[in-house]
N, C-alpha and C positions, 0 to 999 in steps of 0.2 A: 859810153859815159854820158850822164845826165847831172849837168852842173857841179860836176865834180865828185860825183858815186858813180860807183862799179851798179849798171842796171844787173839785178838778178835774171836769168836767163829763166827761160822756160824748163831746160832741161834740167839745171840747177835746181829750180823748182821743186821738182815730178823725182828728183833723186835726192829730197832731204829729210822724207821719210826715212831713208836708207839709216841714215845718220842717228836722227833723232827717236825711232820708232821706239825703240828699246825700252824709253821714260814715257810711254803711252799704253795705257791697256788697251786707247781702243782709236787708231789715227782719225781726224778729224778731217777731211779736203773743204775749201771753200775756193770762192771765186776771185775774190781781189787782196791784191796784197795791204791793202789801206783795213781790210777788214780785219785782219790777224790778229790784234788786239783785243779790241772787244769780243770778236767771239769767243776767243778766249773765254775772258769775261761772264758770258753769258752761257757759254755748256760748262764750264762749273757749277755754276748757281743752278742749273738744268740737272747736270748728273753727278752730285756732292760724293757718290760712293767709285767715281771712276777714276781713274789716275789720269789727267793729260796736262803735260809739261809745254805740249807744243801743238799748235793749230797747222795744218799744211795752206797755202795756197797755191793756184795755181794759175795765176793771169787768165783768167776769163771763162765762161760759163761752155767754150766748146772743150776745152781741156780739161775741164772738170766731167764731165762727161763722156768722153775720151777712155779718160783714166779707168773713172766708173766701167766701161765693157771689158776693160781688158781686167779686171778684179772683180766681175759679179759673181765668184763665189766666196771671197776671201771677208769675213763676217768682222775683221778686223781693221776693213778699211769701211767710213762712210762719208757719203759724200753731198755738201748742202750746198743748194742753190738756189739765188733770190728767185722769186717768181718773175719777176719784170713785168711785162704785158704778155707773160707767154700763155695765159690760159684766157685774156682776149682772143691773140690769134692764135689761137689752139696749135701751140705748137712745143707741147709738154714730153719729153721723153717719159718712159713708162719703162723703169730700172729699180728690180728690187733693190738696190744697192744709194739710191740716188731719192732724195728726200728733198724735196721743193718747200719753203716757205710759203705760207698763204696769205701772204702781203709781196709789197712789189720789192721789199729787201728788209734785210736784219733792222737796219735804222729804223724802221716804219714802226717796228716792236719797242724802243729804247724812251716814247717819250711818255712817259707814265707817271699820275699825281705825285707815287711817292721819291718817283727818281727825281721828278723837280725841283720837291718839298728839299728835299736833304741838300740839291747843291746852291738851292738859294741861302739854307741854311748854310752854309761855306761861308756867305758872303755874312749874316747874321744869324752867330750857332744860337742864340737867347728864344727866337720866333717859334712858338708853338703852332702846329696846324690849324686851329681856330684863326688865329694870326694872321697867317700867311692868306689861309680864304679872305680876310677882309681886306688884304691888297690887289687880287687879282682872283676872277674865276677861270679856272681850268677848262672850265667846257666852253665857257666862251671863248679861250683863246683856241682851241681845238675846232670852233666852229667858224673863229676869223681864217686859219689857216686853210680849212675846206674853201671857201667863198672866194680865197683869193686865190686860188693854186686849182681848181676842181679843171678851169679853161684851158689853163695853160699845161695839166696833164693831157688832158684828153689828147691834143694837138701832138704831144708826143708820142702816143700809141698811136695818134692817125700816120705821123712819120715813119714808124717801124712799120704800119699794116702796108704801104704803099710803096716804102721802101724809097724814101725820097733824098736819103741821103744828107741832110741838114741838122747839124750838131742842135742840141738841146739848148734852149737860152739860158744863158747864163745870169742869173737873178740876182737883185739888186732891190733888195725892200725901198730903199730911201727912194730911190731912184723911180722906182716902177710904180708904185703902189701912192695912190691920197686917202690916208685913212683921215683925213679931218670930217669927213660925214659918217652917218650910219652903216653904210654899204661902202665899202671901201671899192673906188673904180681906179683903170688903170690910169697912171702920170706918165707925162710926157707922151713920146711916140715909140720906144721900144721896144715892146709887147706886141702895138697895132703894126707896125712896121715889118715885124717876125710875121706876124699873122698874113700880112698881107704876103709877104715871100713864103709861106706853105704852099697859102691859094695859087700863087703862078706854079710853085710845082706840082701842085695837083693839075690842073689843067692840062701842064704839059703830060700829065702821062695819061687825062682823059677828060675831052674838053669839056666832056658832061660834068664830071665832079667839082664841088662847090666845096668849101670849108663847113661851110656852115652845115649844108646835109649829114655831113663826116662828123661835125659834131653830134648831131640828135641823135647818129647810129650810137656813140660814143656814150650818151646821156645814161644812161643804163649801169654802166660801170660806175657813174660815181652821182649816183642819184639821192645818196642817202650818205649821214655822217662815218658810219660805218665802213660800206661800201668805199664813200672818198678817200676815207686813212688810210684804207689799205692800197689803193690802188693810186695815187699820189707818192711818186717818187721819195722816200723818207726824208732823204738829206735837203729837198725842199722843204719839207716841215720844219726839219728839223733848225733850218733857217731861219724862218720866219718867227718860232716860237725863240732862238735867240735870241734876234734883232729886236724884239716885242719885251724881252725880258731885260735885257741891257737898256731898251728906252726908259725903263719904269726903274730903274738901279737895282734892280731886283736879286741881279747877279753881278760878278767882275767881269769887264770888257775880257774877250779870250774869242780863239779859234772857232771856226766848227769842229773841226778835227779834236780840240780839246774838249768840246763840249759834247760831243757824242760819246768822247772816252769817259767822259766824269758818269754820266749818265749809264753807262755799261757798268760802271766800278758798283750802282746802286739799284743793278736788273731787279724787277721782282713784277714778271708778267705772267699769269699764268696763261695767256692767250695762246703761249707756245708749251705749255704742257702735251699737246696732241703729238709733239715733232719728240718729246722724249719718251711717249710711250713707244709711239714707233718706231723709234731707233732703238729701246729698249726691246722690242719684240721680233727686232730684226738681229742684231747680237746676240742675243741669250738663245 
């Protein structure tokens, strides 16, 4: 029990295809159960001509893959999985059945001009896009959230490549961040204080290794605006461009959780056309 809900089980999980398969033409597996919604969501709007009533999840990206071997002939089950940092450390299963995202998770896809456009529109339905441009530019906000978030990925993939064992920070715009200049540096001692506790774990597992090296190797993966979006954790983005957009009243104060479902309710990326031919070519 978790504050007063029944935790769904793993097994429970991995057995509700059983259930529900029947209202899908074609079962869907993903990785976390916070995603179930939205993907939803978003393989509708991907595959308009398919039937699916229900998303599976399956607590974590080794049971999705799991699944995946013991179904690699079965053209009825497919199975998607965020990238993470797993094609930094080249550590990509290679499953006709198993379909990788080419950003670091579903989120990283969801913040798009026109899905913004529409749920600022929520807050004022009257705003025409010409409008809306002359309160705020979208690349620039797209180019604040690279600038501020590009350091504090990297350090994360330096975590997983080294295996250090230290939970991700937990962020905090107000908190972390002084945007009153050009270049937004970090506030307070949070961020610096994180950083300086990598560097001792790095040490300890090799006294040669320095943070800072471990970044330049890193610099590569998010060298470029492109590059950064994809490979920056989405639900930090996805953060920042909330807290950015709530400053400016742009939107209603609301969740991220609610805010990344509004944004899924108004998918239209074709970035992710590549993941429906494939999975179209892999069913049919």
């Amino acid at each position: 029990m978790d504050v007063g809900f029944p935790e769904l089980t793993d097994s429970f999980q991995l057995g509700r295809d059983v259930l529900y398969g029947q209202f899908n033409d074609v079962n869907f597996y993903v990785e976390d159960t916070k995603q179930e919604h939205f993907y939803h969501n978003v393989l509708k709007k991907l595959f308009p001509d398919v039937k699916i009533e229900k998303i599976f999840p399956l607590n974590g990206k080794t049971n999705v893959i799991n699944d995946a071997k013991l179904n690699i002939t079965n053209k009825k089950k497919v199975y998607i999985v965020d990238l993470d940092f797993d094609h930094i450390l080249k550590k990509t299963e290679n499953l006709n059945n198993v379909f990788y995202l080419k950003k670091y998770s579903i989120e990283n896809y969801l913040p798009t001009k026109s899905a913004i456009y529409e749920l600022i529109r929520v807050k004022e339905p009257k705003l025409k896009n010409q409008e809306i441009d002359a309160l705020f530019c979208f690349d620039t906000l797209l180019n604040l959230a690279v600038n501020c978030l590009k350091e504090l990925a990297s350090i994360f993939a330096i975590i997983q490549k080294h295996k250090l064992g230290i939970t991700y920070h937990s962020l905090n715009l107000a908190r972390d961040f002084d945007f009153s200049t050009s270049h937004p540096t970090y506030r307070m001692n949070f961020i610096p204080n994180y950083k300086r506790r990598v560097e001792r774990k790095l040490k300890r597992k090799n006294r040669r290794f320095s943070l800072q090296a471990q970044l330049k190797v890193m610099k590569k993966h998010f060298n470029s605006l492109i590059n950064a979006l994809s490979n920056i954790p989405g639900k930090y983005i996805l953060t920042l461009i909330k807290e950015k957009l709530q400053e400016w009243k742009l939107i209603h104060q609301m969740t991220l959780e609610s805010f990344t479902y509004a944004l899924s309710k108004d998918f239209d990326n074709p970035e992710l056309n590549y993941l429906r031919v494939k999975i179209e070519n892999h069913i049919n």
